[in-house]
N, CA, C and O atoms as a GROMACS GRO file, in nm:
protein
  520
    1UNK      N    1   1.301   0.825   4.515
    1UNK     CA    2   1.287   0.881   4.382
    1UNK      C    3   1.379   0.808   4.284
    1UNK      O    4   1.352   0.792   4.165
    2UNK      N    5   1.499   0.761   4.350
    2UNK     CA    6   1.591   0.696   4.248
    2UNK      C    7   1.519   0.572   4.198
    2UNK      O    8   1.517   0.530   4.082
    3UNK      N    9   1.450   0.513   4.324
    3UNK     CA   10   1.401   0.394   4.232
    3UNK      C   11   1.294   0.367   4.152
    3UNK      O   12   1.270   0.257   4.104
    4UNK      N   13   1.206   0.505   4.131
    4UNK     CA   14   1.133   0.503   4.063
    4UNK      C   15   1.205   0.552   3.885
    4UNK      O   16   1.146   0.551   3.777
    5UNK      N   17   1.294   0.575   3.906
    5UNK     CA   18   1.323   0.660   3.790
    5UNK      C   19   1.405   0.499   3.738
    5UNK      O   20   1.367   0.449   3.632
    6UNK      N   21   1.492   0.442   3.802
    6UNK     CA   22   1.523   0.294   3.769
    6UNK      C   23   1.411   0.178   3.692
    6UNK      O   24   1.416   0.121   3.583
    7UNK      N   25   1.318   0.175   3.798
    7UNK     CA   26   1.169   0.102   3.767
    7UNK      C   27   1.146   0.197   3.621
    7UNK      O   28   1.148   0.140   3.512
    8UNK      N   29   1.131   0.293   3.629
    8UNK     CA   30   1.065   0.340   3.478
    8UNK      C   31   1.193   0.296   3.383
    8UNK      O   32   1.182   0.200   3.306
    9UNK      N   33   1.288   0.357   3.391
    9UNK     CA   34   1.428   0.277   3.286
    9UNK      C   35   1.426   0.160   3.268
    9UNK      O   36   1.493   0.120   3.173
   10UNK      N   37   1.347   0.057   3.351
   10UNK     CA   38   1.343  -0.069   3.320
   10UNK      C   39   1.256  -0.160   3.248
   10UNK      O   40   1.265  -0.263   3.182
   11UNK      N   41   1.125  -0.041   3.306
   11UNK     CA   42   1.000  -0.077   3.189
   11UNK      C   43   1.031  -0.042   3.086
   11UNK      O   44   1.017  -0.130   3.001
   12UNK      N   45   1.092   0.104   3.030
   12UNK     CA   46   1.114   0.106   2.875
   12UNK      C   47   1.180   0.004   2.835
   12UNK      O   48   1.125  -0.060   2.745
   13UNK      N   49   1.348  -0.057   2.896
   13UNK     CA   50   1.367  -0.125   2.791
   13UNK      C   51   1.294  -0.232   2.790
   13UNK      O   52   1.337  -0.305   2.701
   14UNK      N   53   1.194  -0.288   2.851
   14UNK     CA   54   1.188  -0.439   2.848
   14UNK      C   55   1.022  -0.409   2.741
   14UNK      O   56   0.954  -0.506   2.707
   15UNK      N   57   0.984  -0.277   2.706
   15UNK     CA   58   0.895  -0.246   2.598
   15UNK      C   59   1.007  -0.288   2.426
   15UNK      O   60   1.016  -0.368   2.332
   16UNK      N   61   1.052  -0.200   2.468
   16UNK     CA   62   1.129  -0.192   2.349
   16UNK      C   63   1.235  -0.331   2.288
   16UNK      O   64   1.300  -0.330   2.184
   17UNK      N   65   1.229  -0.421   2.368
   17UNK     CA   66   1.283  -0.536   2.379
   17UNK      C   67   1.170  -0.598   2.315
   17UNK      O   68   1.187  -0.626   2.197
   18UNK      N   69   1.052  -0.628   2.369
   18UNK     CA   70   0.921  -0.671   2.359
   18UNK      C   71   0.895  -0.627   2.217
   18UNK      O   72   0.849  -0.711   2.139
   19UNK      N   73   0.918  -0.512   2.178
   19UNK     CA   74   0.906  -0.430   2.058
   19UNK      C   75   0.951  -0.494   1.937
   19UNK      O   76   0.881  -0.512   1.836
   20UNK      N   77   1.057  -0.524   1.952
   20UNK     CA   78   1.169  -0.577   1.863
   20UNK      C   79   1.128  -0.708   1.832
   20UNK      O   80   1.130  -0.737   1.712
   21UNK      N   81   1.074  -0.840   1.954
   21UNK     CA   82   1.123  -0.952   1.926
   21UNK      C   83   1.019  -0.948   1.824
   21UNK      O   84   1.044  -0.984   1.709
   22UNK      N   85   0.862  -0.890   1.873
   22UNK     CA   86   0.749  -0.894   1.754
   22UNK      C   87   0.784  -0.848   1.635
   22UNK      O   88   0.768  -0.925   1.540
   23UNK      N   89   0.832  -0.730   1.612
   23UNK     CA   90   0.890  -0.715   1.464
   23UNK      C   91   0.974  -0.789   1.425
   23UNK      O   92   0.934  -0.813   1.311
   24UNK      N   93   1.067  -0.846   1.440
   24UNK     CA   94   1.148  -0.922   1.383
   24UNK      C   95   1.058  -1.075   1.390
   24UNK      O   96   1.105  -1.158   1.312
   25UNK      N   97   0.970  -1.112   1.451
   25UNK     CA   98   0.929  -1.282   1.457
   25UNK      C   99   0.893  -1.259   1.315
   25UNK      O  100   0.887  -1.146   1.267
   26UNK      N  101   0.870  -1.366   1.251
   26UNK     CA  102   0.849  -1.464   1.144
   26UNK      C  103   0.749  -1.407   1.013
   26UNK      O  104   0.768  -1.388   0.893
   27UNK      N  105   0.617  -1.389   1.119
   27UNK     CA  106   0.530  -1.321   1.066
   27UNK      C  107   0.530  -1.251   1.013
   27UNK      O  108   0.435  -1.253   0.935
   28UNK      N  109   0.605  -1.153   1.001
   28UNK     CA  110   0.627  -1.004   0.932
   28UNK      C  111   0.698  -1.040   0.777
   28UNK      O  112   0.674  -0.970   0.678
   29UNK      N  113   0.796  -1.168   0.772
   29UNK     CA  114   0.844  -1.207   0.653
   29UNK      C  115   0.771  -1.316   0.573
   29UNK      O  116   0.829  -1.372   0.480
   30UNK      N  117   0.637  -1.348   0.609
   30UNK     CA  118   0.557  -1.413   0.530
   30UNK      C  119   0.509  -1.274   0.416
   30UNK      O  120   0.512  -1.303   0.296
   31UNK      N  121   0.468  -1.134   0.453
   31UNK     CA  122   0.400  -1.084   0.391
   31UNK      C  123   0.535  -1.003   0.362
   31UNK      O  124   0.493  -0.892   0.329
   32UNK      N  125   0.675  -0.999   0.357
   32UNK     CA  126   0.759  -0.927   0.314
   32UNK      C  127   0.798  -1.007   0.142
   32UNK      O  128   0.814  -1.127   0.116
   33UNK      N  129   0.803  -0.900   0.060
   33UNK     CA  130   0.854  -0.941  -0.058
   33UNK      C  131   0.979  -0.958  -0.057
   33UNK      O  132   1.047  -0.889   0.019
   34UNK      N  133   1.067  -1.092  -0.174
   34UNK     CA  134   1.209  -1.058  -0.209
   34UNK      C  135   1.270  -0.938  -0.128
   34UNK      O  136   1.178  -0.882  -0.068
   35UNK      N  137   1.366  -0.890  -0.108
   35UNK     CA  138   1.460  -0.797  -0.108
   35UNK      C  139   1.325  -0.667   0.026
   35UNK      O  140   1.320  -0.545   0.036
   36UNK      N  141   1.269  -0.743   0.077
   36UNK     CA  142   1.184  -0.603   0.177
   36UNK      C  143   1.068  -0.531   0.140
   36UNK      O  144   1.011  -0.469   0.230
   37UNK      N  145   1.015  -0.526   0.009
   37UNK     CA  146   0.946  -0.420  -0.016
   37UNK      C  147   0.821  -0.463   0.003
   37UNK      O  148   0.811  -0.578   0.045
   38UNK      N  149   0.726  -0.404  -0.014
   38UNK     CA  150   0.573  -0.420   0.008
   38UNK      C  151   0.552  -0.529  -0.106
   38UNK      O  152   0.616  -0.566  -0.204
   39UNK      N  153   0.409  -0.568  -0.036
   39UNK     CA  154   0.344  -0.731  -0.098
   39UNK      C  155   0.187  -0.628  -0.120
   39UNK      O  156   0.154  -0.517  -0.079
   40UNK      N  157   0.136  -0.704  -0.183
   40UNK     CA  158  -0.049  -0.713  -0.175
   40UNK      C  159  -0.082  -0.707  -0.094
   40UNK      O  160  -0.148  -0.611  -0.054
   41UNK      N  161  -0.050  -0.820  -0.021
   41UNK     CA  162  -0.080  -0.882   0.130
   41UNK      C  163  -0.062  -0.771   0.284
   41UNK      O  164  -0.144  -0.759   0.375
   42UNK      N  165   0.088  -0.692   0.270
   42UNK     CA  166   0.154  -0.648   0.329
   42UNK      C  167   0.079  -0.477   0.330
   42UNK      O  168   0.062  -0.412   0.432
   43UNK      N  169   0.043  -0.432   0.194
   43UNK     CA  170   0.015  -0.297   0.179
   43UNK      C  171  -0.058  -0.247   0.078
   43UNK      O  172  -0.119  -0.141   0.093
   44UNK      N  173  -0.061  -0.313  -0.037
   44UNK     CA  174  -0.084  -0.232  -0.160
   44UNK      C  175  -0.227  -0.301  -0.149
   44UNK      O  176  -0.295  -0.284  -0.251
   45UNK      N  177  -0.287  -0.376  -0.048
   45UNK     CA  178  -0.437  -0.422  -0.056
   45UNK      C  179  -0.517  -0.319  -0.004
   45UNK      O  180  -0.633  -0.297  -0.039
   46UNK      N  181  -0.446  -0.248   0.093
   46UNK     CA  182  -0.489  -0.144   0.205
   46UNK      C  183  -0.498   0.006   0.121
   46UNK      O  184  -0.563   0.106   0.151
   47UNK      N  185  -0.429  -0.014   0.032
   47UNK     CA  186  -0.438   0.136  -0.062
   47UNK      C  187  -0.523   0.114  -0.174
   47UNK      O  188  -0.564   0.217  -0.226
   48UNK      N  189  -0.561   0.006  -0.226
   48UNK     CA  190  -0.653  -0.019  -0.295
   48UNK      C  191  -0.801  -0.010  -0.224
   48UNK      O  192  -0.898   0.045  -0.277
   49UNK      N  193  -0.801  -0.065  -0.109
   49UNK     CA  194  -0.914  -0.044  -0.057
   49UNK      C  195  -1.014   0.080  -0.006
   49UNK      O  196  -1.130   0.122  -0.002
   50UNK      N  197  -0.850   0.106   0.037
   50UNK     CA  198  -0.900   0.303   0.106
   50UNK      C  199  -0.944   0.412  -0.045
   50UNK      O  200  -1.025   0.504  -0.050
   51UNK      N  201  -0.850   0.356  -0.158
   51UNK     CA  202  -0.856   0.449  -0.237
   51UNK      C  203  -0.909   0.441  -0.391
   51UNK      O  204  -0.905   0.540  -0.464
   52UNK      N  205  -0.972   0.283  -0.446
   52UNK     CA  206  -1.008   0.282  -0.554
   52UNK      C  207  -1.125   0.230  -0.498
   52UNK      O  208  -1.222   0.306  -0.499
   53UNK      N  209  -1.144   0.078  -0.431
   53UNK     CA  210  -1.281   0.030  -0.418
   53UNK      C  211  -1.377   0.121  -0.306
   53UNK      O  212  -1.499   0.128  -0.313
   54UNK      N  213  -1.313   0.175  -0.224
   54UNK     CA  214  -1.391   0.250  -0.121
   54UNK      C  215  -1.471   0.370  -0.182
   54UNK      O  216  -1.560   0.426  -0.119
   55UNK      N  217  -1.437   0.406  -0.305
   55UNK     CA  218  -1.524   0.506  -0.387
   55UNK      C  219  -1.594   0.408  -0.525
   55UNK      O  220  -1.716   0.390  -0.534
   56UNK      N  221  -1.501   0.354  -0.621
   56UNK     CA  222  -1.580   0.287  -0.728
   56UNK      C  223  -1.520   0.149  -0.766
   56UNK      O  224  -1.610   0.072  -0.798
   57UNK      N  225  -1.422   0.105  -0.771
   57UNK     CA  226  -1.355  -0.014  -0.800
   57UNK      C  227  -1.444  -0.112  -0.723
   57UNK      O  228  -1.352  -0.191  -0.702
   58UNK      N  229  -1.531  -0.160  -0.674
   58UNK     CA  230  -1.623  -0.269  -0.602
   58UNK      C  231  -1.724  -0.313  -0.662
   58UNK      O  232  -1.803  -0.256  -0.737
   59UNK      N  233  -1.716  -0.453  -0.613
   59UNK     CA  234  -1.872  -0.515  -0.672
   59UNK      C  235  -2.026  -0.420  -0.653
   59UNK      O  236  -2.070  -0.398  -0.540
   60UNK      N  237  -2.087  -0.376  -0.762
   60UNK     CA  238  -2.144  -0.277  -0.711
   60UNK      C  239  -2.118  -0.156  -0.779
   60UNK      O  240  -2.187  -0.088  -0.854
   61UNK      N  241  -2.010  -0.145  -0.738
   61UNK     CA  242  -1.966   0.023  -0.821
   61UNK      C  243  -1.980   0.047  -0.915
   61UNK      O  244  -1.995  -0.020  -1.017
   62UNK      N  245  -1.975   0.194  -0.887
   62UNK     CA  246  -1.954   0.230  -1.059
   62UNK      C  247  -1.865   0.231  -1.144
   62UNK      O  248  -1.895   0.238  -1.263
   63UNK      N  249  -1.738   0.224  -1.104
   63UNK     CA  250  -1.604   0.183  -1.184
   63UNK      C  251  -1.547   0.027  -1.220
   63UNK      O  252  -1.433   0.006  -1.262
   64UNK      N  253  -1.651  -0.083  -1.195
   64UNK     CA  254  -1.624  -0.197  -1.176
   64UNK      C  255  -1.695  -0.275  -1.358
   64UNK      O  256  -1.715  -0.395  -1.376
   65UNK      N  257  -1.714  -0.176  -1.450
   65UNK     CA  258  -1.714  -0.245  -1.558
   65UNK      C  259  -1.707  -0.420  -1.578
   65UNK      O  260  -1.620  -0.484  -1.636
   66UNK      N  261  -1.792  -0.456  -1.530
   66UNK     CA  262  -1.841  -0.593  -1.510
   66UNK      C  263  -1.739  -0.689  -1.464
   66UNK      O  264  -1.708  -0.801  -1.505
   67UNK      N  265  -1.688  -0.601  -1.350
   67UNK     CA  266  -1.541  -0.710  -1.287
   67UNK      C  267  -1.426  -0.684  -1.316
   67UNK      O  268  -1.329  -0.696  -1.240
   68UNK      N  269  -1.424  -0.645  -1.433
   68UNK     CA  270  -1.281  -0.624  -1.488
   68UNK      C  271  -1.190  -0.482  -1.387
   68UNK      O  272  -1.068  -0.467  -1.384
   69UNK      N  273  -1.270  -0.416  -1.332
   69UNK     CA  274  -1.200  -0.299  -1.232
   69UNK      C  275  -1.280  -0.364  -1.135
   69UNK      O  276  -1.394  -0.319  -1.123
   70UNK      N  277  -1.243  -0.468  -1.055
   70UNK     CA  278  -1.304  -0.481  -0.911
   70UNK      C  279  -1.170  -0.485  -0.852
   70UNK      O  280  -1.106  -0.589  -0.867
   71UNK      N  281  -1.128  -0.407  -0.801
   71UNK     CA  282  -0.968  -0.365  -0.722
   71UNK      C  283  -0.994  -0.423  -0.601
   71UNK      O  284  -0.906  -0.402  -0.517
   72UNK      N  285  -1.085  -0.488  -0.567
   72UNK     CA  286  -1.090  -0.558  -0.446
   72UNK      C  287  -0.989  -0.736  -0.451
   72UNK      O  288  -0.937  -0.816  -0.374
   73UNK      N  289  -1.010  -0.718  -0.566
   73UNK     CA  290  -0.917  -0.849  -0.623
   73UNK      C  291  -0.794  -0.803  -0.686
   73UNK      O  292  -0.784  -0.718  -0.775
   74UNK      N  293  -0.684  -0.881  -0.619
   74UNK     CA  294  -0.561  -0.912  -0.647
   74UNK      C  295  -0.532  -0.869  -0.836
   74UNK      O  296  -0.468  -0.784  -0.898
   75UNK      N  297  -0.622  -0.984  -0.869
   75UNK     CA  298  -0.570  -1.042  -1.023
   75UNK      C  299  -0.606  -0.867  -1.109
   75UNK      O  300  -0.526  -0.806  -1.180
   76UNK      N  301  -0.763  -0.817  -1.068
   76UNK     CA  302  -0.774  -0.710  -1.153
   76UNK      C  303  -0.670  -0.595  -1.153
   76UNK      O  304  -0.637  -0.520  -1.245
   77UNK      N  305  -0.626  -0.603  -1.020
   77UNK     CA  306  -0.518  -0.495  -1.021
   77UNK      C  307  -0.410  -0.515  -1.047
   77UNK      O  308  -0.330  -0.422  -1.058
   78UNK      N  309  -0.368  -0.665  -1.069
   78UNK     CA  310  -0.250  -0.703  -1.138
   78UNK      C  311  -0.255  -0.641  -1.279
   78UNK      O  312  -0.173  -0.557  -1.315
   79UNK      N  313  -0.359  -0.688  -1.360
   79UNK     CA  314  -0.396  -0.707  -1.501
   79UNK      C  315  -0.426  -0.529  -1.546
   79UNK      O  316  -0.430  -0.498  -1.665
   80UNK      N  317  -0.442  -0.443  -1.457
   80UNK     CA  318  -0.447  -0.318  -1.461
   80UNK      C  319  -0.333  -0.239  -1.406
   80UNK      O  320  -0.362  -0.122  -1.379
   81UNK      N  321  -0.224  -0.272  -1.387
   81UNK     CA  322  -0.157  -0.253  -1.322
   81UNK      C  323  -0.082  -0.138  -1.381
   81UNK      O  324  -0.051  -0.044  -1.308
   82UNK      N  325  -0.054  -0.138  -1.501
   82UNK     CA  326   0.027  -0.034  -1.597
   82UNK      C  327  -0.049   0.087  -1.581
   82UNK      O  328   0.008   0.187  -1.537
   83UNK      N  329  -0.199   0.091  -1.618
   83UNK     CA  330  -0.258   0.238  -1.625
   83UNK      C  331  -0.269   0.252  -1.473
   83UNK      O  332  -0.281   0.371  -1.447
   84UNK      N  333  -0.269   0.175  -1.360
   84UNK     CA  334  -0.300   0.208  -1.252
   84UNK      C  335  -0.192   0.280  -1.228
   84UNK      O  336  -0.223   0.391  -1.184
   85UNK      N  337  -0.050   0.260  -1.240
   85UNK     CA  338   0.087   0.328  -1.229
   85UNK      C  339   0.068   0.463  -1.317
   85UNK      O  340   0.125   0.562  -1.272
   86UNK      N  341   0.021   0.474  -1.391
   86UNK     CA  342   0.020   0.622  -1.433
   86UNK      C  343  -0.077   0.730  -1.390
   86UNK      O  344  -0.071   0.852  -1.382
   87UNK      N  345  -0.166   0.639  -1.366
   87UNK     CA  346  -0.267   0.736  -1.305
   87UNK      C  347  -0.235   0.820  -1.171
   87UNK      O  348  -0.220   0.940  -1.148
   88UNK      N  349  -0.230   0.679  -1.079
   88UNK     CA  350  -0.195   0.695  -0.976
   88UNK      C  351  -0.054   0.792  -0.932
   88UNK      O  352  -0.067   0.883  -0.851
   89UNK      N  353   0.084   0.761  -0.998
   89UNK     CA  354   0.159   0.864  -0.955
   89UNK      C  355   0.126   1.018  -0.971
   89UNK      O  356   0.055   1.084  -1.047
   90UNK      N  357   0.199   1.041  -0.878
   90UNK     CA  358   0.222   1.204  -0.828
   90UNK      C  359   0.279   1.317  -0.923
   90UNK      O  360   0.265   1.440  -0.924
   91UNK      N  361   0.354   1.226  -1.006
   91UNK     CA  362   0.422   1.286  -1.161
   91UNK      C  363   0.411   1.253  -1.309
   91UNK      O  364   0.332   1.168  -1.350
   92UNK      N  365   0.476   1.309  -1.372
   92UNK     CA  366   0.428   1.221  -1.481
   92UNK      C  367   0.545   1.133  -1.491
   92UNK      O  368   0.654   1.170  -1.449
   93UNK      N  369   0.525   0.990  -1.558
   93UNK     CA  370   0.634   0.905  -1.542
   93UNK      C  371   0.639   0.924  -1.699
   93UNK      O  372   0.549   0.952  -1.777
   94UNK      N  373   0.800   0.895  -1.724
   94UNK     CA  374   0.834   0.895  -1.867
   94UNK      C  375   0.773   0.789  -1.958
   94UNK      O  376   0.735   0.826  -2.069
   95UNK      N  377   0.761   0.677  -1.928
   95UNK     CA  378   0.689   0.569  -1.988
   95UNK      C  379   0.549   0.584  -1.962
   95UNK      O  380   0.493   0.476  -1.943
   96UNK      N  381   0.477   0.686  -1.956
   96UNK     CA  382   0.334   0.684  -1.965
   96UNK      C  383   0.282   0.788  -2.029
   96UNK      O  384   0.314   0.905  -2.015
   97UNK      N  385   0.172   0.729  -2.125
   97UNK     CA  386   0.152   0.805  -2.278
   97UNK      C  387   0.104   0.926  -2.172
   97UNK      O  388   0.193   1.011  -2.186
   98UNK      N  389   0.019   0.971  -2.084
   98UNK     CA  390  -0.026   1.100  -2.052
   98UNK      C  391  -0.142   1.076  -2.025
   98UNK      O  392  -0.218   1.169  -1.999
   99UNK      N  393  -0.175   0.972  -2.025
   99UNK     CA  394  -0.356   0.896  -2.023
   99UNK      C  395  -0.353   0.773  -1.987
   99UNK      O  396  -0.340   0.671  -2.055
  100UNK      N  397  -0.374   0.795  -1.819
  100UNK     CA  398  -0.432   0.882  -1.752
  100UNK      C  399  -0.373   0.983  -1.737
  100UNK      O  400  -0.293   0.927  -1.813
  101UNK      N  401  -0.322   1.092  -1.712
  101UNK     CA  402  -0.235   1.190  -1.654
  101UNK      C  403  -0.217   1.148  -1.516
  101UNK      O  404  -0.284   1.051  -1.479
  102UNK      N  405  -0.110   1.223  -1.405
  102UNK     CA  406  -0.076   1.184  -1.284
  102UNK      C  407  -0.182   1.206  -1.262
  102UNK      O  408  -0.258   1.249  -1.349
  103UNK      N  409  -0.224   1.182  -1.123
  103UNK     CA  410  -0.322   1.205  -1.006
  103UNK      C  411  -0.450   1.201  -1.042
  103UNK      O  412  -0.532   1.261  -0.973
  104UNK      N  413  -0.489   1.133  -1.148
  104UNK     CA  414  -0.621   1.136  -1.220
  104UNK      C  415  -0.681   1.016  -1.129
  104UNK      O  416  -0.804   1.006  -1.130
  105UNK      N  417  -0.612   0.926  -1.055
  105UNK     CA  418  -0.689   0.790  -0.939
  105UNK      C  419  -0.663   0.856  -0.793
  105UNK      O  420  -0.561   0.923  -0.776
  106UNK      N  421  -0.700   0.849  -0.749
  106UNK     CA  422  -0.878   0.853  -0.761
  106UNK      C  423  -0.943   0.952  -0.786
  106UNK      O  424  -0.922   1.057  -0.726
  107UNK      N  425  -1.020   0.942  -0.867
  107UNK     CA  426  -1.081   1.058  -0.869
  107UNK      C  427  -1.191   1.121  -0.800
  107UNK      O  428  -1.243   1.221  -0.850
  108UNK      N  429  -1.234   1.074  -0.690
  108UNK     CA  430  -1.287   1.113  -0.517
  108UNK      C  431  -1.261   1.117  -0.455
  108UNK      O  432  -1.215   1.004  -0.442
  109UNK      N  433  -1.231   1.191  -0.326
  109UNK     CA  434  -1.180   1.190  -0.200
  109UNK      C  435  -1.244   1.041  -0.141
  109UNK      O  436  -1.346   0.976  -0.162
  110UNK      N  437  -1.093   1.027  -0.036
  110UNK     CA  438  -1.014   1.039  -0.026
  110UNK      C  439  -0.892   1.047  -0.120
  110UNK      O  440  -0.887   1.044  -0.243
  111UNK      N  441  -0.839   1.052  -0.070
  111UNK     CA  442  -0.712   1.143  -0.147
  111UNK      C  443  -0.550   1.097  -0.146
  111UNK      O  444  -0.478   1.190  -0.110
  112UNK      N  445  -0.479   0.971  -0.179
  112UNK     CA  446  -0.335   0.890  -0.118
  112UNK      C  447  -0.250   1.031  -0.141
  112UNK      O  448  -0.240   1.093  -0.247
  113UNK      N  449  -0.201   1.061  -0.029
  113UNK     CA  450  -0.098   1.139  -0.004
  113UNK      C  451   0.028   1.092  -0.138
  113UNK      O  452   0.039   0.980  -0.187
  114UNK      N  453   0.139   1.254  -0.188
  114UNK     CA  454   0.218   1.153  -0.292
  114UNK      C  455   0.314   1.046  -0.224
  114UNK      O  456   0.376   0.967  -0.296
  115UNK      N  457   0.326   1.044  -0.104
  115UNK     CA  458   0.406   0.960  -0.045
  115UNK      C  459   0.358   0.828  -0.095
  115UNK      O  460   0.428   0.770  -0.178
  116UNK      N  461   0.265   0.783  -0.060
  116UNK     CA  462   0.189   0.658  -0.101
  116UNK      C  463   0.114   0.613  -0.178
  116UNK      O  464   0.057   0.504  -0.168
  117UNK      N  465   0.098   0.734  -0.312
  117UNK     CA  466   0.135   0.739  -0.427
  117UNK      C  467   0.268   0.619  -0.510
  117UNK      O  468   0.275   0.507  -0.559
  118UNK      N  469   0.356   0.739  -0.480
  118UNK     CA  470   0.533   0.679  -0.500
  118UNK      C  471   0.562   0.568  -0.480
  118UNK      O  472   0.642   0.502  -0.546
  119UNK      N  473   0.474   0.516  -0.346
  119UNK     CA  474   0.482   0.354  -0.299
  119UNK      C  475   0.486   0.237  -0.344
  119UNK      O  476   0.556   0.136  -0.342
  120UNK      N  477   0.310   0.312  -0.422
  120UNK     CA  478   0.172   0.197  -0.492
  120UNK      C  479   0.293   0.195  -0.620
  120UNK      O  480   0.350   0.086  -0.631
  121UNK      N  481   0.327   0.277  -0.695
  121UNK     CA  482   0.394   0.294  -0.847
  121UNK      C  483   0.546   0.240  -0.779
  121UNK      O  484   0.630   0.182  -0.850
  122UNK      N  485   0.566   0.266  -0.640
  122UNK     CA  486   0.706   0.141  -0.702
  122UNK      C  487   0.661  -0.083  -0.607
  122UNK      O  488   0.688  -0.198  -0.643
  123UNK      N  489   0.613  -0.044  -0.530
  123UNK     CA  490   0.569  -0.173  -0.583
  123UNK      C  491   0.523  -0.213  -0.711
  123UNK      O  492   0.591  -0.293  -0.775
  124UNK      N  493   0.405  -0.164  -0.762
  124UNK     CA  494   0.391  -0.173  -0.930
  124UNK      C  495   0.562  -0.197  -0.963
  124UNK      O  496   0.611  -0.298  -0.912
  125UNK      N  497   0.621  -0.141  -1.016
  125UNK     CA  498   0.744  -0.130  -1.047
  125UNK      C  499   0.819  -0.259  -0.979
  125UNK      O  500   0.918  -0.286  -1.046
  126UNK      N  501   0.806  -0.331  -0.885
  126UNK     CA  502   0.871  -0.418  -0.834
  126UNK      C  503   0.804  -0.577  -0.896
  126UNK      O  504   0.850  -0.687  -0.863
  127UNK      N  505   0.693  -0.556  -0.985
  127UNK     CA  506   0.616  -0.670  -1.029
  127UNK      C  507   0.513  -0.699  -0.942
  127UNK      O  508   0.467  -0.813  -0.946
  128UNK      N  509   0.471  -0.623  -0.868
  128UNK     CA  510   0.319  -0.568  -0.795
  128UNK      C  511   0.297  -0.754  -0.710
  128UNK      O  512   0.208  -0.838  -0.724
  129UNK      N  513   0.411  -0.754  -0.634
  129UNK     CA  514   0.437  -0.879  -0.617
  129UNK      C  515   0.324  -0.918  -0.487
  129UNK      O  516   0.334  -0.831  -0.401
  130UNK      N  517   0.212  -1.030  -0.448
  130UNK     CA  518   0.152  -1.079  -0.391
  130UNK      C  519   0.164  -1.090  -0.214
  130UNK      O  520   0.082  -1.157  -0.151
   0.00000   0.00000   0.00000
């Protein structure tokens, strides 16, 4: 019995070892911004997807006003980036006239939790960096 309980103590660490070297390799700091925070690349593509183009922001859609809201692209959500921060947060931010009001994006389920809300508006806030 002892040496099974050894054998298992040994597989964890050599998981968690295993664990580590992948998070820390290389890869992970191609899509890390300056100073750690989320990229395009890294996250804020994945919340755009789940939560503006997956209902209307898409080629196609109905919120895609001839390209100019295709949130499937980088540049539109750069170039929208200010009302997307107001909409999108969970509160009202002091620098935003009230229009959109908070939580007015999306306006279909699904639904970004305010956690990832707070996220999208501080990357925004970080220069909604690539």
């Amino acid at each position: 019995m002892e040496l099974v309980v050894v054998a298992k103590s040994i597989a964890q660490t050599l998981i968690v070892v295993a664990l580590a070297a992948c998070w820390s390799s290389s890869s992970h700091a191609v899509d890390a911004a300056p100073g750690g925070g989320d990229t395009w690349n890294s996250w804020a593509m994945s919340f755009t997807m789940t939560y503006c183009s997956a209902t209307c922001h898409a080629p196609g859609g109905s919120g895609t006003a001839g390209g100019v809201y295709d949130f499937t692209q980088y540049s539109n959500v750069y170039a929208n980036r200010a009302t997307i921060r107001c909409g999108v947060s969970a509160v009202a931010l002091s620098d935003c006239s009230g229009s959109p009001p908070p939580k007015q994006f999306p306006i279909a389920a699904p639904y970004p939790t305010d956690a990832d809300r707070a996220r999208l508006v501080a990357w925004i806030d970080a220069g909604a960096p690539q």
